[in-house]
C-alpha positions in Angstrom: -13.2 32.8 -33.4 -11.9 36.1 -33.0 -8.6 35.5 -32.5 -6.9 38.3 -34.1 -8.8 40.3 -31.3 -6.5 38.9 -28.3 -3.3 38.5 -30.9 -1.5 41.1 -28.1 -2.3 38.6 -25.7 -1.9 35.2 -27.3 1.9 37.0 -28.0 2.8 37.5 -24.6 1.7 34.2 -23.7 3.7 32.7 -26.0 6.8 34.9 -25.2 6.5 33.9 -21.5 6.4 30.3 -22.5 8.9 30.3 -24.3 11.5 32.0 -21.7 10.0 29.7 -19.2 10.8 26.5 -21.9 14.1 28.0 -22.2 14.7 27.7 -18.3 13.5 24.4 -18.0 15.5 23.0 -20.7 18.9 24.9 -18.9 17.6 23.3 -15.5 17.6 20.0 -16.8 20.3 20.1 -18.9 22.6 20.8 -15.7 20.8 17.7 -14.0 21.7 15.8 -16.9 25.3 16.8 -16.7 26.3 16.3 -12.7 24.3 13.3 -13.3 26.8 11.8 -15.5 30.1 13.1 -13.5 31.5 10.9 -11.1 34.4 11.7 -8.3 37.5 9.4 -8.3 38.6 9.0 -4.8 41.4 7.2 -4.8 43.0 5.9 -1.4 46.5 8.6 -0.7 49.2 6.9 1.7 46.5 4.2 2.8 44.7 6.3 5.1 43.4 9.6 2.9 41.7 10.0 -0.5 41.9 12.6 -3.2 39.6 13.5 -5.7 41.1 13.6 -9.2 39.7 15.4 -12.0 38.5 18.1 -9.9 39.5 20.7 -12.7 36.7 19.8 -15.3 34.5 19.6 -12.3 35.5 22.9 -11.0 34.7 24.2 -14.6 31.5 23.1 -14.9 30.6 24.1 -11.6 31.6 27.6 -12.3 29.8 27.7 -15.4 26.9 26.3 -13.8 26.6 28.9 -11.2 26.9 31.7 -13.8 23.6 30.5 -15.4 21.9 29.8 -12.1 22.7 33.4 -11.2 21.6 34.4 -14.5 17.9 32.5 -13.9 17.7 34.3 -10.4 17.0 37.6 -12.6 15.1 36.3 -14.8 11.0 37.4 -14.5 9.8 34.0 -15.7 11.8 31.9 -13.0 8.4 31.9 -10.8 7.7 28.7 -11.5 10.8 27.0 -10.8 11.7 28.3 -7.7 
């Protein structure tokens, strides 16, 4: 088949599909995970609510916006955009 011929080639393919797997898993794995959280709002003096647990939210948020960032730099992000 001639493979070995266009091995440059079928490497760089393979290289860009992986980064792009790699950034598809991440996306989805953050979809997954604000999927799952939920806000307590409980009711404050009968006429206000508060969200509790806002900490591990805050975390995640922040964490999450580091790897977006991250993505925005990456060559292979084309696709998701």
């Amino acid at each position: 088949m001639g493979l070995l011929t266009h091995s440059d080639s079928c490497c760089d393919i393979g290289e860009r599909a992986e980064k792009e797997f790699n950034i598809e898993n991440m996306l989805n794995d953050m979809f997954g995970i604000w999927e799952k959280i939920n806000f307590e709002l409980p009711v404050y003096k009968e006429t206000t609510h508060i969200i509790r647990g806002c900490d591990k939210i805050q975390e995640t948020l922040d964490e999450h916006i580091i790897n977006t960032q991250a993505m925005q730099f990456s060559p292979f992000k084309k696709p998701f955009e």
